[in-house]
N, CA and C atoms as an extended XYZ file, in Angstrom:
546
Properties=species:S:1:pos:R:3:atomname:S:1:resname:S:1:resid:I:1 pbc="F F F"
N        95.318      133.399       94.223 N   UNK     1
C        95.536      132.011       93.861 CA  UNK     1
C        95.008      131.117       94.982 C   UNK     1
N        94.417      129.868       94.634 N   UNK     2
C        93.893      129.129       95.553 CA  UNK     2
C        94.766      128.116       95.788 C   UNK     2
N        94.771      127.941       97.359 N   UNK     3
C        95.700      126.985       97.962 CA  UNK     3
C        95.063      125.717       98.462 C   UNK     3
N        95.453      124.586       98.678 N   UNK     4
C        95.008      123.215       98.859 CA  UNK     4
C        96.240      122.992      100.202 C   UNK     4
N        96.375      122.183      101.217 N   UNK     5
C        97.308      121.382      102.099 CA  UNK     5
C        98.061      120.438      101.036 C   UNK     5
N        99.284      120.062      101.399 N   UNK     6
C        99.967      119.063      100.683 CA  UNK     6
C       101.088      118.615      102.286 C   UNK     6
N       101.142      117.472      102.362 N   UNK     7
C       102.166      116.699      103.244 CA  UNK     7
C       102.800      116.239      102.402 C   UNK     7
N       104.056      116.249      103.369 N   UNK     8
C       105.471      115.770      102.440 CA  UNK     8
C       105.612      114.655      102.619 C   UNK     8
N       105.851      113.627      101.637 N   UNK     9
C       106.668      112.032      102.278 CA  UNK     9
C       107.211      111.509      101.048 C   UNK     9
N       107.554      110.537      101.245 N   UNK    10
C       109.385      110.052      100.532 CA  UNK    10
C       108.318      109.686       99.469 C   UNK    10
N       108.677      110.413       97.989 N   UNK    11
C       108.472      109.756       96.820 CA  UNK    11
C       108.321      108.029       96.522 C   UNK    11
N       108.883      107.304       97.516 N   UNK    12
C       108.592      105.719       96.894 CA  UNK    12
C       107.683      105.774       98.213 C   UNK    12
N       107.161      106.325       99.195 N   UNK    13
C       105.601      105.850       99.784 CA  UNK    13
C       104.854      106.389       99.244 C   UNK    13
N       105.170      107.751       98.462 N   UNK    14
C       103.655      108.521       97.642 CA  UNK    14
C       103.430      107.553       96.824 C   UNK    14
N       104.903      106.642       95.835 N   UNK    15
C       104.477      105.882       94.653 CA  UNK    15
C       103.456      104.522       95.421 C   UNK    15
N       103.986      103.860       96.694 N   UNK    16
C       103.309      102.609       97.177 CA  UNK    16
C       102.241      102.607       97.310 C   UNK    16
N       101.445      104.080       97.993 N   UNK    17
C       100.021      105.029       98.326 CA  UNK    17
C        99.451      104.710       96.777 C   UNK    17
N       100.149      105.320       95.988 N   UNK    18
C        99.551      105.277       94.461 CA  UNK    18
C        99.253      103.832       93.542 C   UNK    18
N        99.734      102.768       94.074 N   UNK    19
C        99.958      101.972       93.291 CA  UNK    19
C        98.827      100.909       94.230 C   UNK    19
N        98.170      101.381       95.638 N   UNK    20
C        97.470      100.537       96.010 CA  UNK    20
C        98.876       99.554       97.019 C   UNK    20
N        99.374       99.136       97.337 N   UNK    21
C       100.345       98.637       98.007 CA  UNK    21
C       100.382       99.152       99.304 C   UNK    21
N       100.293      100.084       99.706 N   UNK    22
C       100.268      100.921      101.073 CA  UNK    22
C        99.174      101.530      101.212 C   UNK    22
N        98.179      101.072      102.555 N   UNK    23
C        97.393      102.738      102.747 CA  UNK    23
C        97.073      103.233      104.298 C   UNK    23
N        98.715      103.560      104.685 N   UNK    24
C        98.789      103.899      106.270 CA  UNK    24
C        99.923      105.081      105.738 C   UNK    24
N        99.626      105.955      106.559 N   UNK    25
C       100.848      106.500      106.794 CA  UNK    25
C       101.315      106.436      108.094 C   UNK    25
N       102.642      106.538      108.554 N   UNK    26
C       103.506      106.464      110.069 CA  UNK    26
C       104.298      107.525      110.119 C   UNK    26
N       103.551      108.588      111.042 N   UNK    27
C       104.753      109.901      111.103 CA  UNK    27
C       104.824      109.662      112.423 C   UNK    27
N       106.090      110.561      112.931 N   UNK    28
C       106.411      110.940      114.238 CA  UNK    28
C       106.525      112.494      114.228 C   UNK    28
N       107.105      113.057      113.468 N   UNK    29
C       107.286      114.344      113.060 CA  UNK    29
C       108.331      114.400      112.803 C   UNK    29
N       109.092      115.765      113.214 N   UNK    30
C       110.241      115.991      112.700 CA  UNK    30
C       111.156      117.318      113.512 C   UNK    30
N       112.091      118.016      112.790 N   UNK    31
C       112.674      118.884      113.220 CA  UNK    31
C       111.836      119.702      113.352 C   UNK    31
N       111.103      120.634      112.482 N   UNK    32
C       110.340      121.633      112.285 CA  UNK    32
C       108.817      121.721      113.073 C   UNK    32
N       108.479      120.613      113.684 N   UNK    33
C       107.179      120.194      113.969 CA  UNK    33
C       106.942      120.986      114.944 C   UNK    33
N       107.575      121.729      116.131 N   UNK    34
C       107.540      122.613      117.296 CA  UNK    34
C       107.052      121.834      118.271 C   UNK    34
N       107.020      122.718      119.234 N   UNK    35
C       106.515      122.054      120.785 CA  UNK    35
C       105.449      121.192      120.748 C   UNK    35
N       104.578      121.867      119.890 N   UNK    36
C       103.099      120.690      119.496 CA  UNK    36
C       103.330      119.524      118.991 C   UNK    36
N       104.233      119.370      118.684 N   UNK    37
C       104.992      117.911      118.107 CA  UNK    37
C       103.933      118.035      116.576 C   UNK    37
N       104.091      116.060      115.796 N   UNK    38
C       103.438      116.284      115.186 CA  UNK    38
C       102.040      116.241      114.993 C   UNK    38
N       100.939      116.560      114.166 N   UNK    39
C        99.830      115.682      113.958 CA  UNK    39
C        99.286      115.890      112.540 C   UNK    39
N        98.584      114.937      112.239 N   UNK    40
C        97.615      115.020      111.268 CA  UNK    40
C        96.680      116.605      110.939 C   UNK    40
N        97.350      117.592      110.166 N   UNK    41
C        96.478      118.925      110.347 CA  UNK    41
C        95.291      119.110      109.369 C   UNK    41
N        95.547      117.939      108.338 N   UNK    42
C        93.939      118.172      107.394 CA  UNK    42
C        93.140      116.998      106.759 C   UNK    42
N        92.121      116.713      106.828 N   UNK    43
C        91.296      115.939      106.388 CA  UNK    43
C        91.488      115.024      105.259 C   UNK    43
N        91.612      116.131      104.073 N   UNK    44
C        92.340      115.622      102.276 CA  UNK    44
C        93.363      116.198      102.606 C   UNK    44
N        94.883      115.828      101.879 N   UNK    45
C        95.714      116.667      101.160 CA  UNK    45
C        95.989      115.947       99.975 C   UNK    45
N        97.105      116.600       99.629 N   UNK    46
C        97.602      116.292       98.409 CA  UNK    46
C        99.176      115.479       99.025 C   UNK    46
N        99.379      114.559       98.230 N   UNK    47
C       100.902      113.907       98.596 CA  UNK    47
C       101.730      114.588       97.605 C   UNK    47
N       102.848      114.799       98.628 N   UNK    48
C       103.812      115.707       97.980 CA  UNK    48
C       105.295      115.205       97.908 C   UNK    48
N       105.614      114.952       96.925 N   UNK    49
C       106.843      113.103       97.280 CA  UNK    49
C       107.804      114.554       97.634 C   UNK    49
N       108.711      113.679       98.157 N   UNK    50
C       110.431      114.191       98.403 CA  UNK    50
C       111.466      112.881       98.040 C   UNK    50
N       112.195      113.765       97.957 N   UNK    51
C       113.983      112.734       97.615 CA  UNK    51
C       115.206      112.878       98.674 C   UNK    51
N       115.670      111.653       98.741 N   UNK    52
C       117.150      111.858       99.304 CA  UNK    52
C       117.673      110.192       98.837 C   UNK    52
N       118.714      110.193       98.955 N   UNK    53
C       119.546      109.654       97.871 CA  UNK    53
C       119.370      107.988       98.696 C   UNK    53
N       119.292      107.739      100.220 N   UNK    54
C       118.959      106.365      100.670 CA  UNK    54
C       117.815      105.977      101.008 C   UNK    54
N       116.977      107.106      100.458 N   UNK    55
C       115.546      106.298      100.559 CA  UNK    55
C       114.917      104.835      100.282 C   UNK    55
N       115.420      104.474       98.997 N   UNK    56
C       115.113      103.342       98.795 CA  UNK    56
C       115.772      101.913       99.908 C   UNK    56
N       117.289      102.319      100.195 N   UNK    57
C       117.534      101.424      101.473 CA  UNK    57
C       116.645      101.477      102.589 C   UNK    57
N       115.925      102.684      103.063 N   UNK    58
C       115.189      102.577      103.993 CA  UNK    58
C       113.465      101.804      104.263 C   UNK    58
N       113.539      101.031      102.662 N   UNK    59
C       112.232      100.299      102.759 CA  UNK    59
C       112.371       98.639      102.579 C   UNK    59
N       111.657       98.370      101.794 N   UNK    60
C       111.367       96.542      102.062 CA  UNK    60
C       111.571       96.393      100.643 C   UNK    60
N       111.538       97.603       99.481 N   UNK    61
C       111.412       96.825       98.169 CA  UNK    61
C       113.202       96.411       97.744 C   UNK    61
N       112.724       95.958       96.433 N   UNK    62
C       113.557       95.621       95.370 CA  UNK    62
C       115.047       96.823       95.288 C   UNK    62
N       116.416       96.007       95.716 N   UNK    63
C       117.276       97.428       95.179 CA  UNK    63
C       117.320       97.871       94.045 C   UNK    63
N       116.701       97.003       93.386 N   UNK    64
C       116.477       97.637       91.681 CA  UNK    64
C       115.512       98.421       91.500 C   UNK    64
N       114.623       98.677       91.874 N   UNK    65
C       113.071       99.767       92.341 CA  UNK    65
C       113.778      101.078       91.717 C   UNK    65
N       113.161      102.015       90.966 N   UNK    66
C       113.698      103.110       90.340 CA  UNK    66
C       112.748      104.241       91.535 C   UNK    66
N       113.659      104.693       91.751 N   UNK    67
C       112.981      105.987       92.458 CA  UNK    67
C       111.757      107.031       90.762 C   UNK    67
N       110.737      107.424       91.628 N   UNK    68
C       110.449      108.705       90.544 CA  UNK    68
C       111.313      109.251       89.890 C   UNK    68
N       110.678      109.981       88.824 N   UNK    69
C       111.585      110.786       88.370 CA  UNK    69
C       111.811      111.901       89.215 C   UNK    69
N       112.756      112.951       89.479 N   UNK    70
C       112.401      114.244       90.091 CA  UNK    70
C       113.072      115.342       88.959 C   UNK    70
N       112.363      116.732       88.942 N   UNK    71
C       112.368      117.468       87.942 CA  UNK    71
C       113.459      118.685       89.166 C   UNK    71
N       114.485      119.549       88.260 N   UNK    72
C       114.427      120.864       88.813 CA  UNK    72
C       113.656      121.673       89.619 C   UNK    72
N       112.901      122.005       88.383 N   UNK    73
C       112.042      123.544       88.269 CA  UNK    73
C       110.333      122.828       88.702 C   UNK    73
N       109.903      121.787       88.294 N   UNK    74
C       108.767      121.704       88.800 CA  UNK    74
C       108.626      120.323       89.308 C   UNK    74
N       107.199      119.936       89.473 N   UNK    75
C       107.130      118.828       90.463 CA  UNK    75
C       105.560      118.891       90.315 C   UNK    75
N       105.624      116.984       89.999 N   UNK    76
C       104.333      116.500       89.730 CA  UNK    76
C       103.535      115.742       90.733 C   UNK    76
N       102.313      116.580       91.255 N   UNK    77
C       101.850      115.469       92.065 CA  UNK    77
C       100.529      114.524       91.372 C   UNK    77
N       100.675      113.756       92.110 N   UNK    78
C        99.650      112.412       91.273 CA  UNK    78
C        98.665      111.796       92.046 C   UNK    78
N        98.665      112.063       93.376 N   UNK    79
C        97.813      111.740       94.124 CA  UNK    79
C        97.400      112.792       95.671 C   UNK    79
N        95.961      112.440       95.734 N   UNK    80
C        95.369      112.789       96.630 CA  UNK    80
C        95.046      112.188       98.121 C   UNK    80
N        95.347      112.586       99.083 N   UNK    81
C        94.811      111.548      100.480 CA  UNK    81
C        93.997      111.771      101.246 C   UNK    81
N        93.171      111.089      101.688 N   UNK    82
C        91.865      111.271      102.671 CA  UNK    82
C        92.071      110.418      103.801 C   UNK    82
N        92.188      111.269      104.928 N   UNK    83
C        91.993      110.256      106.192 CA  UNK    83
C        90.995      109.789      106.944 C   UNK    83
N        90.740      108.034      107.025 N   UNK    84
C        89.591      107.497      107.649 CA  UNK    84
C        89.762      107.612      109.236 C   UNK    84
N        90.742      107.635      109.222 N   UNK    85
C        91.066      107.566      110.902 CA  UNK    85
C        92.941      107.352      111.076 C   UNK    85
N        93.108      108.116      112.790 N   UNK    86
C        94.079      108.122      113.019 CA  UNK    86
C        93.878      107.843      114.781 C   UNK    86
N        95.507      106.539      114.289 N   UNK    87
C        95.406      105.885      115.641 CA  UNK    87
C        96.995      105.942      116.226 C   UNK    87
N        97.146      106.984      117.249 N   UNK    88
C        98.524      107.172      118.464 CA  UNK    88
C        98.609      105.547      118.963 C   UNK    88
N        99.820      105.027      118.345 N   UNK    89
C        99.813      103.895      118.703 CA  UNK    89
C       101.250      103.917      119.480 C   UNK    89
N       101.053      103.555      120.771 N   UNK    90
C       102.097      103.308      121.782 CA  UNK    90
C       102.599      102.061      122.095 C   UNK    90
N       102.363      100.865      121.412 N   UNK    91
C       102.863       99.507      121.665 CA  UNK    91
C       103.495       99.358      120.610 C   UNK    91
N       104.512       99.310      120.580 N   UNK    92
C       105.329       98.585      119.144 CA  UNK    92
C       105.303       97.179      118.458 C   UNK    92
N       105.079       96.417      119.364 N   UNK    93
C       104.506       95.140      119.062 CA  UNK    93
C       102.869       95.359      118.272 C   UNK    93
N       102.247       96.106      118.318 N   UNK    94
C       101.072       96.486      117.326 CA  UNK    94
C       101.753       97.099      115.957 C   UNK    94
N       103.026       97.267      115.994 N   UNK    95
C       103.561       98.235      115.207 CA  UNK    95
C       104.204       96.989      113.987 C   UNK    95
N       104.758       96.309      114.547 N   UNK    96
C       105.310       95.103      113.882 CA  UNK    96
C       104.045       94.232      113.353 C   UNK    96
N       103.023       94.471      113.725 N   UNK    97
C       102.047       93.259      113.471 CA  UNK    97
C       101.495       94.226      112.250 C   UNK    97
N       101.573       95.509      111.705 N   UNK    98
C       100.999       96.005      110.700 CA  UNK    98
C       102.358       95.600      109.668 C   UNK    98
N       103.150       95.384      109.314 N   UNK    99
C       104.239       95.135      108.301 CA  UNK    99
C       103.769       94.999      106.944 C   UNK    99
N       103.040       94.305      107.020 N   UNK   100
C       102.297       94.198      105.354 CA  UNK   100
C       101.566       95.107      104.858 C   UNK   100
N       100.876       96.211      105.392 N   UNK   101
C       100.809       97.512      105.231 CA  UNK   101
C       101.244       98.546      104.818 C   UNK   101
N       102.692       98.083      104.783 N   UNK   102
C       103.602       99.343      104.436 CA  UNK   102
C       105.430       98.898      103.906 C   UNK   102
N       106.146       99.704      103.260 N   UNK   103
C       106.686       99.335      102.804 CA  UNK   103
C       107.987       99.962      103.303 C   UNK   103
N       108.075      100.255      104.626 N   UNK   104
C       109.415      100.703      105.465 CA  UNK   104
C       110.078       99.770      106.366 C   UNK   104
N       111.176       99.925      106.481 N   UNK   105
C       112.445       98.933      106.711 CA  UNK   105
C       111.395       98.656      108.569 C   UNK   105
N       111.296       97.746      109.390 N   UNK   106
C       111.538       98.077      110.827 CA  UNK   106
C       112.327       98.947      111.039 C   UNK   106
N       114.047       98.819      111.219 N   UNK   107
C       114.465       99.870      111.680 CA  UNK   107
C       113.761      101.130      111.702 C   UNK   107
N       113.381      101.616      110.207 N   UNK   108
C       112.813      103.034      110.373 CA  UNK   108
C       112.172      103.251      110.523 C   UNK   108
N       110.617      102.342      111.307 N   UNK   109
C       109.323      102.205      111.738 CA  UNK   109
C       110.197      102.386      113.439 C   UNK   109
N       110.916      101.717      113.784 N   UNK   110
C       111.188      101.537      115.424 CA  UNK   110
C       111.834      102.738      115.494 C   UNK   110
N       113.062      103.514      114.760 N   UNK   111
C       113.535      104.922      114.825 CA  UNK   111
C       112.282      105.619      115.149 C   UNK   111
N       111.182      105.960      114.350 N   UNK   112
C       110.312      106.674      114.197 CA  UNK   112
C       109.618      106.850      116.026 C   UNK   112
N       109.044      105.692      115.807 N   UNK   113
C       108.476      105.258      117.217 CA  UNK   113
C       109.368      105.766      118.458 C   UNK   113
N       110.601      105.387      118.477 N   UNK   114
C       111.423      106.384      119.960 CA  UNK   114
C       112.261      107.421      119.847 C   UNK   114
N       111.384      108.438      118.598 N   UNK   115
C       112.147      109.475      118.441 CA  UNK   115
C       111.341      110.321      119.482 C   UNK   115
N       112.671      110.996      119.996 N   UNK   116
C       112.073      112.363      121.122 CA  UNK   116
C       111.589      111.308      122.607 C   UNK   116
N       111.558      112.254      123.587 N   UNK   117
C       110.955      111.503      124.639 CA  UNK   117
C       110.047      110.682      124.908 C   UNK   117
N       109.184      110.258      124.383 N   UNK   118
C       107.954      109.540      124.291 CA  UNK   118
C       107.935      108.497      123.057 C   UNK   118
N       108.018      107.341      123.343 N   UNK   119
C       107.928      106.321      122.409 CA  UNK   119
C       106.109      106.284      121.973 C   UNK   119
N       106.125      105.943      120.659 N   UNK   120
C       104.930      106.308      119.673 CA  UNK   120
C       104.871      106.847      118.393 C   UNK   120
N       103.913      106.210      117.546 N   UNK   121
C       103.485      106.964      116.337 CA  UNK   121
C       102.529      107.185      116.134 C   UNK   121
N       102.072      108.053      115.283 N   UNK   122
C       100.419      108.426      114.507 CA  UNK   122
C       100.634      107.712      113.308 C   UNK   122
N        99.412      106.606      113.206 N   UNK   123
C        99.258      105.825      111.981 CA  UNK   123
C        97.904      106.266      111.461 C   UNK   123
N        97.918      106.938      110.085 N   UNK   124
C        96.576      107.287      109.396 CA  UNK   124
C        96.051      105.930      108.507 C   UNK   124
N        94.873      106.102      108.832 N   UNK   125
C        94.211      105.135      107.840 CA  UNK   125
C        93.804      106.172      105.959 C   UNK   125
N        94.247      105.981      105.186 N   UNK   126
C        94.280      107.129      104.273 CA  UNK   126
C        93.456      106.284      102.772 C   UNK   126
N        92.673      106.999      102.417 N   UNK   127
C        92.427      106.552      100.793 CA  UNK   127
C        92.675      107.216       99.689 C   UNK   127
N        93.355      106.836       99.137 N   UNK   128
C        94.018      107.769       97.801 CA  UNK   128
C        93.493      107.427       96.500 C   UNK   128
N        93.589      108.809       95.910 N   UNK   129
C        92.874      108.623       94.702 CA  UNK   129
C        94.253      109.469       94.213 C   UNK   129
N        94.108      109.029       92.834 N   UNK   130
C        94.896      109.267       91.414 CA  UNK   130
C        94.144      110.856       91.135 C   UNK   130
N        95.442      111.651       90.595 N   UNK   131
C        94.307      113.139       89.837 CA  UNK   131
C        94.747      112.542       88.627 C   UNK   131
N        94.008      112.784       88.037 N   UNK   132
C        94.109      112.541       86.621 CA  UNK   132
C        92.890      113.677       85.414 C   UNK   132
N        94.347      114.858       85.145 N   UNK   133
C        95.019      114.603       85.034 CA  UNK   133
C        96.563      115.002       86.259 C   UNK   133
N        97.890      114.478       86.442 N   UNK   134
C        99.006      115.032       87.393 CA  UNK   134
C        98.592      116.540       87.726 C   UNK   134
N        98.708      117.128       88.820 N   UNK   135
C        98.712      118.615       88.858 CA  UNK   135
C       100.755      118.683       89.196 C   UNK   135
N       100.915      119.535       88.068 N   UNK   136
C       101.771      119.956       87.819 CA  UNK   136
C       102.145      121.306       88.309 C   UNK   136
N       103.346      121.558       89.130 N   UNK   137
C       103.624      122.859       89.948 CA  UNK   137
C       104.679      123.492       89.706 C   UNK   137
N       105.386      124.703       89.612 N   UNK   138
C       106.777      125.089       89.752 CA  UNK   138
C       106.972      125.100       90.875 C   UNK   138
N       108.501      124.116       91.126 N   UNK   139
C       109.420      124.266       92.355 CA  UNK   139
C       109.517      125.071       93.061 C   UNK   139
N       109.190      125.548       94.289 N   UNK   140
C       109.859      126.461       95.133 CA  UNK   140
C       110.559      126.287       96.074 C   UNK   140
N       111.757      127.349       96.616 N   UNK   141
C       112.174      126.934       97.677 CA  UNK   141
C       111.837      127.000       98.977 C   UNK   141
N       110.272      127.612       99.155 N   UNK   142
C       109.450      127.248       99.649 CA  UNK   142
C       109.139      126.058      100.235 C   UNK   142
N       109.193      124.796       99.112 N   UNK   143
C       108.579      123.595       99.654 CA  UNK   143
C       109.430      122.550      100.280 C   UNK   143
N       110.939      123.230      100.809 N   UNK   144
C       111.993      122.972      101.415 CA  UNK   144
C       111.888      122.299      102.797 C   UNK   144
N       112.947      122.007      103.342 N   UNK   145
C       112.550      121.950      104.802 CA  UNK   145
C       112.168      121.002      105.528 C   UNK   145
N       112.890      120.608      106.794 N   UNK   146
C       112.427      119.508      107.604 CA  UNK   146
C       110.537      119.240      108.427 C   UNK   146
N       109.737      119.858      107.212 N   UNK   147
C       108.561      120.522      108.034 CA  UNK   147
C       107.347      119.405      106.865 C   UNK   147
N       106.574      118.549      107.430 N   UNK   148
C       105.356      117.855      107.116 CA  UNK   148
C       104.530      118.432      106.310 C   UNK   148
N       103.817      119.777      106.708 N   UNK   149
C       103.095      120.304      105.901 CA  UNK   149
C       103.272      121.775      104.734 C   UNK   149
N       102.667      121.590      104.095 N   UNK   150
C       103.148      122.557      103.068 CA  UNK   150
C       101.653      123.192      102.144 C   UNK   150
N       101.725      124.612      101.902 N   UNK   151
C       100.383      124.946      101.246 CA  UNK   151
C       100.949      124.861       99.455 C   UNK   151
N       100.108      124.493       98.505 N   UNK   152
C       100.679      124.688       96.920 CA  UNK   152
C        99.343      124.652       96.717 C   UNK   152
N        99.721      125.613       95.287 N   UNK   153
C        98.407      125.909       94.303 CA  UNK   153
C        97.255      124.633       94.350 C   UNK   153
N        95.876      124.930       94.225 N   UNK   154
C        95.082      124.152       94.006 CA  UNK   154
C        95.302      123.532       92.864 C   UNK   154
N        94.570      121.977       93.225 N   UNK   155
C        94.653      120.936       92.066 CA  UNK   155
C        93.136      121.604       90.781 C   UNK   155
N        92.765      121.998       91.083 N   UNK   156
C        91.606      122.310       90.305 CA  UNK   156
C        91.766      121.615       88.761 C   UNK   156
N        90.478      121.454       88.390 N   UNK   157
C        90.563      121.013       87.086 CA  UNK   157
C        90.502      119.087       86.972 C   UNK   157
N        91.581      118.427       88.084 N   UNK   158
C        91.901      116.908       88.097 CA  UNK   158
C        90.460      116.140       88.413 C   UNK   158
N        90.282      115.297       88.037 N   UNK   159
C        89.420      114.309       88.447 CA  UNK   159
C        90.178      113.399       89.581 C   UNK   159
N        89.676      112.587       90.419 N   UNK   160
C        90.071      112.225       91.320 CA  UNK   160
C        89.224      110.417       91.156 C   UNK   160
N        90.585      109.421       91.251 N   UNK   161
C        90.173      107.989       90.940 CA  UNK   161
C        90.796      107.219       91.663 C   UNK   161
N        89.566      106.325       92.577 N   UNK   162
C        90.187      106.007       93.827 CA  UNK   162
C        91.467      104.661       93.063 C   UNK   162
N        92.728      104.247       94.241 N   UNK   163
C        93.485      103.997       93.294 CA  UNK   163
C        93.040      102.027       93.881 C   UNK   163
N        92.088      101.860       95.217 N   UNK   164
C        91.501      100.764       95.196 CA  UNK   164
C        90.096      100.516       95.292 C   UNK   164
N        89.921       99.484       94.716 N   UNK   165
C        88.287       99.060       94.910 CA  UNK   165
C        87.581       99.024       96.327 C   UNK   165
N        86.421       99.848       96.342 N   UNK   166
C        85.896       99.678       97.558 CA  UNK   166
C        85.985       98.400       98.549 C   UNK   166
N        85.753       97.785       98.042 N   UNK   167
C        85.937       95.983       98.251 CA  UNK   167
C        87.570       95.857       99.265 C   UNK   167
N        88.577       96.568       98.243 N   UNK   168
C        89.792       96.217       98.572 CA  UNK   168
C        90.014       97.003      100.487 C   UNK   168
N        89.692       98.094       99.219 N   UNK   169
C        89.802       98.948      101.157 CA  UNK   169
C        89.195       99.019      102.391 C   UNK   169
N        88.124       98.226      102.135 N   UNK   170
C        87.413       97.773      103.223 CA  UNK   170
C        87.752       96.745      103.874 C   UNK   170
N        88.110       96.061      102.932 N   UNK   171
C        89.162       94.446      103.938 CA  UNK   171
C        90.189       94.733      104.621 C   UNK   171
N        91.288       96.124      104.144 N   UNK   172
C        92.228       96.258      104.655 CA  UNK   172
C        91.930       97.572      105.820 C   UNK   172
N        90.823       98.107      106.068 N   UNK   173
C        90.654       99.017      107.113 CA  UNK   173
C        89.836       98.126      108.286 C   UNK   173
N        88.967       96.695      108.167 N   UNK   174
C        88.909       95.973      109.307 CA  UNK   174
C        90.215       95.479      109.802 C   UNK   174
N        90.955       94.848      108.593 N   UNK   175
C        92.501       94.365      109.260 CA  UNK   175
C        93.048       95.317      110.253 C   UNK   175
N        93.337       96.525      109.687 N   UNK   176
C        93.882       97.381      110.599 CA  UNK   176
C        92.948       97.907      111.718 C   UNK   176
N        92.062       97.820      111.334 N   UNK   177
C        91.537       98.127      113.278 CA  UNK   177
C        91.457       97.318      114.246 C   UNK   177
N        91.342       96.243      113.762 N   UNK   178
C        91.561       94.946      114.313 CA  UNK   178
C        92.746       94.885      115.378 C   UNK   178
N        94.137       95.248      114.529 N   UNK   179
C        95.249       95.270      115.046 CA  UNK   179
C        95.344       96.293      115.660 C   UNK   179
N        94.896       97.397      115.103 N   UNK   180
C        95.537       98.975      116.167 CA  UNK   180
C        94.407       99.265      117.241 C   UNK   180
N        93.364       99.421      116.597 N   UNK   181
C        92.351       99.894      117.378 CA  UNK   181
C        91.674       99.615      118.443 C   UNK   181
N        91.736       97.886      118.871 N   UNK   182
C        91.552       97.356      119.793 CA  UNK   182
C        91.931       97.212      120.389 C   UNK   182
C-alpha cells in the first residue's frame, strides 16, 4: 500500500486552510516531538484535522461555528498542503502583527511561542488545494497521539484545486514576508 505524509491540526484550521481564510501554519511542537523538537518534515502533506472538545474557544471565530463533522471508524481528508517557505520567528511582536492570517486566540499563539525553553515558532507559508474527490480513510489507532506527523494511505485518484486564486496568494505571501521575513 502506498503511503503519503499527513500532519495533524485542529479540524477548524484544516477547515480555515480550506476555505481560503488562513494560509500559515504556527507549530511549536509538542509532547511527542523528541529532543529534535519540532519541524516542518515534508514538502506536500495531506491535512489531517483532529478534535477536542475547546477547540473552538481557542480561536477568533463565531461561538456558533460548527466544528466538522467527526466519524468513528473513518475520517475524511479534504485538503492538501504545500509549503512556500518556513520562517523560525523569535520576536513576538512579528507574531501579533500576522493576526489576520490566522484564526487562533493570541493566548494560544503566545502559549505556543514560550513553550519549552526557548521562546519561538515555525510559521509555514502553505498553499492548499481541495482533493476532490475527499480521500476517505479507516480510523486507526494509529493516528492517535500527541505527535505532528503521521503516514496514511495515498490520496491517489483526487484531483487537486487550489482553494485560492493565484492573484489571492500572491498578495498574501508579499504581506507575510514583509512582516516575518525582514
Amino acid at each position: 500500500m502506498d503511503i503519503f505524509p499527513a500532519f495533524k491540526e485542529w479540524a477548524l484550521v484544516c477547515k480555515a486552510l480550506g476555505e481560503g481564510r488562513q494560509s500559515i501554519l504556527i507549530r511549536k511542537g509538542g509532547i511527542a516531538e523528541g529532543k529534535a523538537g519540532f519541524r516542518f518534515l515534508h514538502q506536500e502533506f495531506l491535512l489531517f484535522p483532529t478534535w477536542f472538545h475547546e477547540q473552538l474557544e481557542k480561536t477568533i471565530l463565531s461561538p456558533d461555528t460548527l466544528l466538522p463533522a467527526q466519524e468513528e471508524d473513518s475520517l475524511e481528508i479534504c485538503y492538501l498542503a504545500s509549503i512556500e517557505w518556513i520562517q523560525l520567528v523569535e520576536d513576538f511582536e512579528k507574531l501579533q502583527r500576522i493576526r489576520e492570517f490566522h484564526i487562533l486566540q493570541d493566548s494560544v499563539v503566545h502559549e505556543r511561542f514560550q513553550y519549552q525553553e526557548r521562546p519561538g515558532v515555525h510559521v509555514a507559508l502553505v498553499r492548499v488545494f481541495r482533493l476532490d474527490p475527499p480521500h476517505r480513510i479507516p480510523y486507526e489507532k494509529k493516528y492517535g497521539g500527541c505527535r505532528s506527523w503521521i503516514d496514511v494511505p495515498s490520496h491517489k485518484g483526487s484531483v487537486l484545486v487550489s482553494v485560492l486564486s493565484d492573484e489571492i496568494h500572491h498578495h498574501r505571501k508579499k504581506l507575510l514576508e514583509k512582516i516575518l521575513c525582514e
